[in-house]
Backbone bond lengths (Angstrom), bond angles and torsions (degrees), N, CA, C in turn:
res aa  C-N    CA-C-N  psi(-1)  N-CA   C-N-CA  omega(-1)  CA-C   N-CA-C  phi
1 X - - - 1.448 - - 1.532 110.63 -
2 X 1.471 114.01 -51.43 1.112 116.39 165.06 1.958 137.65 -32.73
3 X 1.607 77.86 -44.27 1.464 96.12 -169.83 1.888 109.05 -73.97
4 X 1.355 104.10 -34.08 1.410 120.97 -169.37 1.512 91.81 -76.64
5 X 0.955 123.88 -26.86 1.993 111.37 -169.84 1.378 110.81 -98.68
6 X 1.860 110.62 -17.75 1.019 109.72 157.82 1.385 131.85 -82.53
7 X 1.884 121.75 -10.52 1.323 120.92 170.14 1.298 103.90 -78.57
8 X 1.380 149.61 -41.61 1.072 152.95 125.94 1.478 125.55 23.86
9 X 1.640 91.67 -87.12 1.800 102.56 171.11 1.475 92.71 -51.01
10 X 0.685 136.44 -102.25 1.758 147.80 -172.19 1.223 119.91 -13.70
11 X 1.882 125.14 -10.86 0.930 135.24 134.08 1.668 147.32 -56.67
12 X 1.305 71.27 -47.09 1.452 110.22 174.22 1.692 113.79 -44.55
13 X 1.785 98.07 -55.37 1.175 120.55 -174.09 1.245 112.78 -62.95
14 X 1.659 104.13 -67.90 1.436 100.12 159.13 1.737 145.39 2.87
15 X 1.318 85.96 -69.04 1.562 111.25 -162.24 1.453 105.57 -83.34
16 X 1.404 104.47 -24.97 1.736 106.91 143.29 1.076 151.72 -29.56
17 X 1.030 88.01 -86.80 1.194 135.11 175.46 1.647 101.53 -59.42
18 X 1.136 140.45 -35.16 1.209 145.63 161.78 1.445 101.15 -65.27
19 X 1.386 125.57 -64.39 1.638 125.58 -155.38 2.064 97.83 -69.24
20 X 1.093 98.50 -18.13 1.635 107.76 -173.56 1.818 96.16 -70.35
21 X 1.465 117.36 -57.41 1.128 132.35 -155.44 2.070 98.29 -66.82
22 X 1.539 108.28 -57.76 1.452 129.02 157.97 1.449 105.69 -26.90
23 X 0.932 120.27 -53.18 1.802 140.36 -175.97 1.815 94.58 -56.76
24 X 1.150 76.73 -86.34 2.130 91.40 166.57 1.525 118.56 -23.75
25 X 1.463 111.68 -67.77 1.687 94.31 -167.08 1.623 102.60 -101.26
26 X 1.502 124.77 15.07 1.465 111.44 122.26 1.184 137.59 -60.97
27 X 1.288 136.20 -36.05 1.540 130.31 -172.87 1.432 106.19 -98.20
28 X 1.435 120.49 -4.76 1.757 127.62 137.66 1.259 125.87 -49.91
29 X 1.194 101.99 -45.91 1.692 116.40 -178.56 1.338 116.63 -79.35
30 X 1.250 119.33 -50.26 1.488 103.57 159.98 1.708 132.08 -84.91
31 X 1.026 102.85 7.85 1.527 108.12 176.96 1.775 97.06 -89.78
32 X 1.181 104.37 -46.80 1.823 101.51 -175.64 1.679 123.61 -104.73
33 X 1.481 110.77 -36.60 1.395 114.15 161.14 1.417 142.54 -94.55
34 X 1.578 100.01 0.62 1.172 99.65 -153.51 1.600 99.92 -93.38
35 X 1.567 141.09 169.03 1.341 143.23 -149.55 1.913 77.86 -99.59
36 X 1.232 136.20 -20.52 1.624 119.35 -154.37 1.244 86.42 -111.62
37 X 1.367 144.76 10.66 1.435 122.56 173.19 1.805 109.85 -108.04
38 X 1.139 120.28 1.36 1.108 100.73 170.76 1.791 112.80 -159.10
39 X 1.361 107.78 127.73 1.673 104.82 -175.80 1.456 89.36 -104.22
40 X 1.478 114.39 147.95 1.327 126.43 170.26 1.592 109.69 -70.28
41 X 1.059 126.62 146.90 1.041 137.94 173.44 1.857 129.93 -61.75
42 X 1.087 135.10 103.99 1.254 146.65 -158.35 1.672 102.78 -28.35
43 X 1.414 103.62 158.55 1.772 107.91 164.82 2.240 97.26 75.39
44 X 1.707 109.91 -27.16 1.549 69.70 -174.41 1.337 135.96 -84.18
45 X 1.387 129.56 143.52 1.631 134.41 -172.81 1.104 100.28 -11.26
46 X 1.464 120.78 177.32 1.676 140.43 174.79 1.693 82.75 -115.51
47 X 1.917 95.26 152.19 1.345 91.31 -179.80 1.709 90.58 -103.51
48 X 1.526 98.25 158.60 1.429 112.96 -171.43 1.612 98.85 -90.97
49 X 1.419 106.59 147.47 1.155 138.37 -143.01 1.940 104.80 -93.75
50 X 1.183 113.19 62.01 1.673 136.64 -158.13 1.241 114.88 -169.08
51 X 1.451 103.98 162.67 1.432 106.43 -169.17 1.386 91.25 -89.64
52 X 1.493 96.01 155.83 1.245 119.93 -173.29 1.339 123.34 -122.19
53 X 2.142 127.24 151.29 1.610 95.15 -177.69 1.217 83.90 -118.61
54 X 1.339 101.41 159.38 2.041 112.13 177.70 1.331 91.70 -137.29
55 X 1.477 109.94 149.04 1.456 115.07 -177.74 1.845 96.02 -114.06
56 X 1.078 97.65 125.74 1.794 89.84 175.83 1.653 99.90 -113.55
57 X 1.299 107.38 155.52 1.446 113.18 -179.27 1.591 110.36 -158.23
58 X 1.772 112.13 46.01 1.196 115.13 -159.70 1.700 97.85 -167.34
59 X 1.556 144.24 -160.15 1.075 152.54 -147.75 1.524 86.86 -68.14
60 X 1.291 111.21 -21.15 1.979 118.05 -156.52 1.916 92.13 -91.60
61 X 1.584 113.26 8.24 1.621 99.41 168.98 1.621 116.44 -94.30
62 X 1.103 109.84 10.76 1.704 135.04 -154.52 1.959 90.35 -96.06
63 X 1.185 124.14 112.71 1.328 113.45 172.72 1.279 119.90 -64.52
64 X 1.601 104.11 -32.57 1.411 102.34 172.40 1.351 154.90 -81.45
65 X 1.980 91.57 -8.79 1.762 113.25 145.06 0.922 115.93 -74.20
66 X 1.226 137.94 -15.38 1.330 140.39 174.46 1.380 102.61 -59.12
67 X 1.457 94.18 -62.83 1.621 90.04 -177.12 1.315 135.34 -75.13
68 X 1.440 99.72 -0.64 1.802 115.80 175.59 1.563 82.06 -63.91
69 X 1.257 116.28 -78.24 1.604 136.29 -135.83 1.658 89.47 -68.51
70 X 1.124 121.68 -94.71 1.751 137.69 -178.37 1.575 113.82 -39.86
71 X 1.603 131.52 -41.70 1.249 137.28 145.64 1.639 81.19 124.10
72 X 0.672 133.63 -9.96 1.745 144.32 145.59 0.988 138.73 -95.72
73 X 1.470 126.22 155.38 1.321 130.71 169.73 1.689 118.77 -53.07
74 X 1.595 85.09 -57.62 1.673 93.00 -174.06 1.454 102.27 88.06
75 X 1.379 114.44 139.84 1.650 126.76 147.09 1.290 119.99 -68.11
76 X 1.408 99.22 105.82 1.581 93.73 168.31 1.578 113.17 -125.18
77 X 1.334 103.83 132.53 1.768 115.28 173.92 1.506 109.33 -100.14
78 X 1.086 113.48 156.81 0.988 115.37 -151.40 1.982 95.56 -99.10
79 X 1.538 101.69 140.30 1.739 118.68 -162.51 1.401 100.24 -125.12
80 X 1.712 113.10 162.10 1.633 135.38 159.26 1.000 93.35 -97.44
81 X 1.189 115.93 160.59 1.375 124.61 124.26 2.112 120.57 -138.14
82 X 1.448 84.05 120.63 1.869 88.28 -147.63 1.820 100.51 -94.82
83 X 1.439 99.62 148.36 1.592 109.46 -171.05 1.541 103.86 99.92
84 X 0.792 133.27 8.62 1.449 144.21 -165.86 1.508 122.69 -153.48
85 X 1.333 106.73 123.02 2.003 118.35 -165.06 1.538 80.44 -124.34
86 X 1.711 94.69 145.92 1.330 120.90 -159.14 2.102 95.06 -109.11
87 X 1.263 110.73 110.45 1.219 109.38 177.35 1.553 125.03 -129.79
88 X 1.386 95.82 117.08 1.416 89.70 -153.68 1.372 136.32 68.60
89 X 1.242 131.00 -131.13 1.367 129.05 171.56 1.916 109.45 -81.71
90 X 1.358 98.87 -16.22 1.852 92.22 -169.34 1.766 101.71 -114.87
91 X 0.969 88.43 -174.06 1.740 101.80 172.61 1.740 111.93 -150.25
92 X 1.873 82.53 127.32 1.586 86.06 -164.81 2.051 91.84 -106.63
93 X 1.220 92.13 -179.52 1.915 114.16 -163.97 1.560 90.73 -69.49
94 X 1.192 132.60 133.84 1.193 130.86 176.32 1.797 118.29 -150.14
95 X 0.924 150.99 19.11 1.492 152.77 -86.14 1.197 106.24 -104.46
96 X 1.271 105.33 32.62 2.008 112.96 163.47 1.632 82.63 -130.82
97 X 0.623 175.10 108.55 1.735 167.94 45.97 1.657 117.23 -98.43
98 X 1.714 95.05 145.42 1.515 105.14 174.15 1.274 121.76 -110.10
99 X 1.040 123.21 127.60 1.997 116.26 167.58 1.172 110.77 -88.28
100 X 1.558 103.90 131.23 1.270 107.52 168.99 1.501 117.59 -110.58
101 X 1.303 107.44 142.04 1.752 113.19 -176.74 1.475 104.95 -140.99
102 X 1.729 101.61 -123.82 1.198 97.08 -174.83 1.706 100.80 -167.08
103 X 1.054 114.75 131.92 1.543 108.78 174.40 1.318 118.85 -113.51
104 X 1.673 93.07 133.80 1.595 115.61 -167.89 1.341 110.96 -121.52
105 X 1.711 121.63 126.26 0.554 130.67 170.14 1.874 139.34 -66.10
106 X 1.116 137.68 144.09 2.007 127.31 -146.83 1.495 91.06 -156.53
107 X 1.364 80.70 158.02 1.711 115.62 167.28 1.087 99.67 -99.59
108 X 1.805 108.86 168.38 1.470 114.77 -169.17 1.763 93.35 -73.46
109 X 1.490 118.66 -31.49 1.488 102.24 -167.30 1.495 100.26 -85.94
110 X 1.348 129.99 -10.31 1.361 108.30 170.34 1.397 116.06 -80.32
111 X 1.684 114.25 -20.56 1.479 111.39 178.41 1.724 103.44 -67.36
112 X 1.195 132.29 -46.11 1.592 138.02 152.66 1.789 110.81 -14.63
113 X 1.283 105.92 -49.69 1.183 125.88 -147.07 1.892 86.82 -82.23
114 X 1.429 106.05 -31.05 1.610 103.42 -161.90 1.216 109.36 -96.84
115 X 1.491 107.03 -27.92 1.705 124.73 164.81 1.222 111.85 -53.01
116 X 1.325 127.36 -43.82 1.719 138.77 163.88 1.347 127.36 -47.09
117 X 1.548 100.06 -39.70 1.441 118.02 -169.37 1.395 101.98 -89.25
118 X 1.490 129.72 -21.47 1.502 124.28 -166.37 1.742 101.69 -112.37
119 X 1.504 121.81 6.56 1.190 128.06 -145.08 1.314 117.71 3.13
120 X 1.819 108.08 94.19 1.467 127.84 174.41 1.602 102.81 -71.85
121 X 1.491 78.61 125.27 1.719 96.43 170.71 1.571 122.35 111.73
122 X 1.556 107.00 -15.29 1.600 135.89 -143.94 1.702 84.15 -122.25
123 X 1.641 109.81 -77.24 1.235 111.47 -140.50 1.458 94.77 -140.09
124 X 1.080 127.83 7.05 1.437 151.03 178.52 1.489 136.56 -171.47
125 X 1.829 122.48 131.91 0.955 103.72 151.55 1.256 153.84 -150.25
126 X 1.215 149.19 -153.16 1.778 126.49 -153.67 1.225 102.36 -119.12
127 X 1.405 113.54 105.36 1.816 126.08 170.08 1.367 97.64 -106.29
128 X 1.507 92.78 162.09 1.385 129.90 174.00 2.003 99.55 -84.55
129 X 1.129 90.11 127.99 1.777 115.26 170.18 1.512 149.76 -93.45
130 X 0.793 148.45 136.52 1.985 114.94 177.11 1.448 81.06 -132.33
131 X 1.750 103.54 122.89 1.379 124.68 176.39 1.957 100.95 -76.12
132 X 1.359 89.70 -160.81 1.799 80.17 -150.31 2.223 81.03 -104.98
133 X 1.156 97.93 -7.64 1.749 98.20 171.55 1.565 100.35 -89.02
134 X 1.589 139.88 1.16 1.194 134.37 178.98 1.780 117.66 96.98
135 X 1.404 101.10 -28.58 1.712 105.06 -177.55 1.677 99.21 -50.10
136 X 1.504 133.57 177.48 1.020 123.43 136.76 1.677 123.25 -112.34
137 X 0.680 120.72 179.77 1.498 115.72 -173.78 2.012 112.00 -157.58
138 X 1.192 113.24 141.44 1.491 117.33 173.42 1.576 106.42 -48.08
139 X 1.048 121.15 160.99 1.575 129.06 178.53 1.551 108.34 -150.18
140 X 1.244 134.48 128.88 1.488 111.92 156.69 1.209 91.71 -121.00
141 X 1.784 82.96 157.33 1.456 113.06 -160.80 1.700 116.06 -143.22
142 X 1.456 119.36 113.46 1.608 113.96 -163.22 1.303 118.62 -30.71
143 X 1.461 134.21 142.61 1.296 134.53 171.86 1.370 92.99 -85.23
């Protein structure tokens, strides 16, 4: 009897403990991916209609946020970007240090897609770069 009320509880928990977690990477999903959690902020540019390079060197080196956010992996090779130390989520001016990431190449709707994911304008935003091979590439960078 014992044993049966204890597989039980332990079900119980389970199924919790699951619907808790379910709970969880819903209010992830709409807090960061979802189209209703965030409008860009008025006045910014339209992005031009080309591929684009962004250098990520942060949660965005993960192929598989990549592919949360962009719906792809993406090619990414691996990039500097020099004068700049990576702290925390941002990167501040530093001009004896290099960051290393990775630059990935985008469509205008995946650059949309990354502007969403970093909320440009809010909590980040998207400059122009010169990597340490000379290309330049988008960057966001904490406001």
């Amino acid at each position: 009897m014992i044993i049966k009320a204890l597989k039980k509880s332990v079900l119980h928990l389970f199924f919790w403990l699951l619907a808790i977690m379910l709970l969880a990477l819903f209010v992830l999903w709409l807090k960061w991916f979802s189209p209703l959690g965030y409008q860009p902020p008025e006045g910014m540019p339209a992005i031009e209609q080309t591929t684009h390079q962004v250098f990520v060197f942060g949660t965005l080196k993960s192929p598989w946020v990549r592919w949360l956010v962009m719906g792809r992996k993406g090619d990414a090779e691996p990039a500097q970007l020099k004068g700049v130390r990576r702290e925390r989520l941002t990167i501040i001016p530093d001009p004896e240090q290099t960051t290393e990431g990775y630059l990935v190449r985008v469509t205008a709707e995946e650059l949309a897609r990354l502007d969403h994911y970093e909320r440009l304008g809010v909590r980040y935003e998207r400059v122009k770069m010169q990597l340490v091979n000379g290309q330049e590439a988008w960057v966001y960078r904490r406001l």
